[in-house]
N, C-alpha and C positions, 0 to 999 in steps of 0.2 A: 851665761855668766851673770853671776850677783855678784854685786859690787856693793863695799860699807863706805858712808865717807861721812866725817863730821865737822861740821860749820859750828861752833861756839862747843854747848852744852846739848845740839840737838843731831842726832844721827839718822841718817835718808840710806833706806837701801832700792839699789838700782834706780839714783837719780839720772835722769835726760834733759838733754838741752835743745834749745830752739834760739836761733839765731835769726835775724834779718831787724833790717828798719823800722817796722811797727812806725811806719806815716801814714796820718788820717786813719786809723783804728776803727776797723767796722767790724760787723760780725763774722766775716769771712776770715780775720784774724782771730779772732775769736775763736770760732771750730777747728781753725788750724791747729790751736792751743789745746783747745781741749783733747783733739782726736792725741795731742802728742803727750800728753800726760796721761792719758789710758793706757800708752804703751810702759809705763814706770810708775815708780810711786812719789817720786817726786820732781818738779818740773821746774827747770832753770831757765830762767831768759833772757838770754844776749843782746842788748839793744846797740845800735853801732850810732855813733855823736855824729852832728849835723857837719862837721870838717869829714869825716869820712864817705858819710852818703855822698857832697856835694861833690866830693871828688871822683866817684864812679857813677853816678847818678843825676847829679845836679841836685839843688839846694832843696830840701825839705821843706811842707808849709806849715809843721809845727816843729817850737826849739827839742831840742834833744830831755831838756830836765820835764817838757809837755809831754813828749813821748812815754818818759820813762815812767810817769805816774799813771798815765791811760796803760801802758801795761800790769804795771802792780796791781791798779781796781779790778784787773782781768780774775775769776772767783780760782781757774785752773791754775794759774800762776803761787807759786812757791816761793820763789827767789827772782829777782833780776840783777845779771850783770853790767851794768855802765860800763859804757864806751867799750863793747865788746869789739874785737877786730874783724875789715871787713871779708877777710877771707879764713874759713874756720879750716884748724889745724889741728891736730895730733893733742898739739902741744896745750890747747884751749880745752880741749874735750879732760885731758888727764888733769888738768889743773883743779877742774872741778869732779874730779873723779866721775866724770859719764861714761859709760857703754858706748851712748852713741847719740846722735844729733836725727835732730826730727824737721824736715822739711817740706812744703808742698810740691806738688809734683809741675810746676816752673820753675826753668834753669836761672840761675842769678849769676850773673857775669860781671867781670871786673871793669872798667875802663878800657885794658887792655883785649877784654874780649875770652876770658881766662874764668873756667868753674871755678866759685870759689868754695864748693864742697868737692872738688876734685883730690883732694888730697885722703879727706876721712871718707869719700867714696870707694878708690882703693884699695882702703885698709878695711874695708868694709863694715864700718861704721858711721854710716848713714841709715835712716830711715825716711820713708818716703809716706804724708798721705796725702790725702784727695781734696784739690781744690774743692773748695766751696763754688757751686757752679751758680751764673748770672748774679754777681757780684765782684771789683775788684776796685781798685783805689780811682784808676783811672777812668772805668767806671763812672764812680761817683762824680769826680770832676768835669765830665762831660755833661754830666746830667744837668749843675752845677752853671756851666757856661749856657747850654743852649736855654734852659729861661726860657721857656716854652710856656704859654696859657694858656692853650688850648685844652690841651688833659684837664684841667681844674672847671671846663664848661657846667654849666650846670644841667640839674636833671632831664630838659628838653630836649637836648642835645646828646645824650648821656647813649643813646645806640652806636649812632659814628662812633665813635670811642671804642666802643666793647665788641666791633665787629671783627678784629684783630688778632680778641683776648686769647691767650695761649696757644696761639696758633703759628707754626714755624717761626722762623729769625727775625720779623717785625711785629711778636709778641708784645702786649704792654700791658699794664696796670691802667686802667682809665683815668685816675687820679694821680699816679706817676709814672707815667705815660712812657717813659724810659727803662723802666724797671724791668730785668728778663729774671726775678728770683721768683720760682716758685714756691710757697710754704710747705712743709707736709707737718701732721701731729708725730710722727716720730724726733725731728728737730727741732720744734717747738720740746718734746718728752726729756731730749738730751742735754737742750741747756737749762732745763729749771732744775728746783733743787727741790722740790717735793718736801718740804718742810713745813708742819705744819705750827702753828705757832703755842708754845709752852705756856703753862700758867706761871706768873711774873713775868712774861714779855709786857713789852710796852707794843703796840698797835700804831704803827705809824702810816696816815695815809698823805699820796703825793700824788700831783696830777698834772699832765701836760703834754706836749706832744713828743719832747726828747728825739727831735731831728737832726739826722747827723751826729749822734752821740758823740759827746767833745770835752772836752779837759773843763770847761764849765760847767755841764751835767756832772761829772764825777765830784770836783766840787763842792756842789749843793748837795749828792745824794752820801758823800762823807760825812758833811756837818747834820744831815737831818738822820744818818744812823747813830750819829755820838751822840743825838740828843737823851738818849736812854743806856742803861747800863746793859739792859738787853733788849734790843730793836728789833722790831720783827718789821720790814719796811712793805708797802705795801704802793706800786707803781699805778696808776689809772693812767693808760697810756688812749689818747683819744680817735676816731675815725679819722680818716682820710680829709673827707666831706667837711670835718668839722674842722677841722686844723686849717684847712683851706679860705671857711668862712673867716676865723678871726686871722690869719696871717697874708691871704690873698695871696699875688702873684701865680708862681708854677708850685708853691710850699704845699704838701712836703714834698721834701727832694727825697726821703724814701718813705715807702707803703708801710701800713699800720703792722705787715709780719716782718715786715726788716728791723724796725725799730723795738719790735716786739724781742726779737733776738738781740740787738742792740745791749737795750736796757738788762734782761735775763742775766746775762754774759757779767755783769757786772756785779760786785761781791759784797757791796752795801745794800742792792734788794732780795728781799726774800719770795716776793710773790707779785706777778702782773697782769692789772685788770684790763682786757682787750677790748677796746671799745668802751671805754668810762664816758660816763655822760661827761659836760660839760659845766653845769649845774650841781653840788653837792650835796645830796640832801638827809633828813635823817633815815631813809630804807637803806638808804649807803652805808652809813655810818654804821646801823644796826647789824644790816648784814655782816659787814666784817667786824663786827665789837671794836669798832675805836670809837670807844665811850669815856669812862673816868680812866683817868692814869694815862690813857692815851692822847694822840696828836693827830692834828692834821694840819697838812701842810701843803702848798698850791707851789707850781712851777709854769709859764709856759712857753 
């Protein structure tokens, strides 16, 4: 079934929806987004308000108006719905004229213990995709508490560390040491946007470690895309090793391919340099033409 529906002056055929929390927005929300807007041509998103979560979940660590912007920089995102409700209905899906709602493949339960896509399950308008595997909010938060220094030892030490690396359930990153995501070039393929930059773009470069991508990165990486009429943005996201030198502690709390998807996922860069020196110099500059008319700009 194709379905027409129009919001203003602008008409979506077989728009979908995606519903839940979107707390602490990583890239694992992210590919959830994306894999749900492949399944339609346009992608609506339900965010439910911090009275809601707390009430079946407990309290959120960022405010609901934080959430709803870290979703909108999301590049798959279309629409979002505020204060969507927290158990999706018939009656939510027809309002915005969807086929059907898109979810990961984790049950989300009420307070009372109650699906709360049991209803458009049903009616059989649900879809289902696939967690993003060795990442999740909670996750993070552990990573987070434990503050661990060890993984950030330096290169003498640097075996202990890597004798582990990708190897069964106490798998880790040597440098974030907690980390169970492994890269591939296909997911790295699926969230860039292969754009290469036009004659009249403006060349913008920015650089830093963009840990934990957070309602401050979005931000900075809005104001430094407005600064041209048409921005081509350009990310230098830095090593592991290096982020560790200038920030110390267990930092980063995620690995240079987390953050790599991270930053990607978001709809003010157009391109991300993996591994950017630390140093900016003119080979850099040259290589990517941010010369006259262009900018650079530092973050870290």
């Amino acid at each position: 079934m194709v379905s027409l529906s129009g919001f203003g002056n602008c008409w979506k055929a077989c728009p979908v929806m995606a519903i839940s929390c979107y707390d602490m927005v990583h890239y694992g929300h992210s590919n959830q987004l994306r894999q749900a807007k492949s399944m339609g041509d346009y992608l609506i998103v339900g965010v439910h308000t911090d009275a809601e979560i707390s009430k079946h979940k407990g309290p959120p660590v960022f405010t609901q108006e934080e959430r709803y912007k870290m979703v909108r920089a999301i590049k798959w995102v279309d629409e979002i719905v505020e204060g969507a409700p927290y158990v999706t209905t018939l009656e939510t899906l027809d309002k915005y004229n969807c086929d059907f709602c898109v979810h990961g493949d984790d049950i989300t339960l009420t307070v009372d213990g109650k699906d709360t896509y049991a209803e458009v399950k049903q009616a059989g308008r649900y879809r289902e995709c696939k967690r993003t595997q060795g990442v999740s909010t909670t996750d993070l938060v552990g990573r987070m508490l434990l503050m661990t220094k060890a993984h950030h030892s330096n290169m003498v030490n640097y075996q202990q560390h890597t004798d582990n690396f990708g190897k069964g359930a106490t798998a880790h990153s040597p440098w974030t040491g907690v980390s169970q995501f492994l890269q591939t070039s296909q997911k790295i393929i699926q969230f860039a946007s292969a754009k290469e930059p036009q004659p009249g773009d403006t060349i913008i470069y920015v650089a830093g470690a963009f840990d934990l991508f957070h309602i401050g990165h979005v931000d900075f990486l809005e104001m430094v895309y407005k600064q041209a009429e048409r921005a081509y943005v350009i990310v230098g996201l830095h090593f592991d090793q290096e982020v560790n030198r200038y920030k110390g502690k267990n930092y980063p709390i995620m690995n240079i391919h987390e953050r790599t998807l991270s930053v990607l996922a978001c709809r003010y860069v157009s391109e991300v340099v993996i591994g950017a020196p630390y140093a900016v110099g003119k080979d850099l500059l040259d290589h990517f033409k941010v010369g006259h008319g262009s900018r650079l700009l530092s973050v870290l």
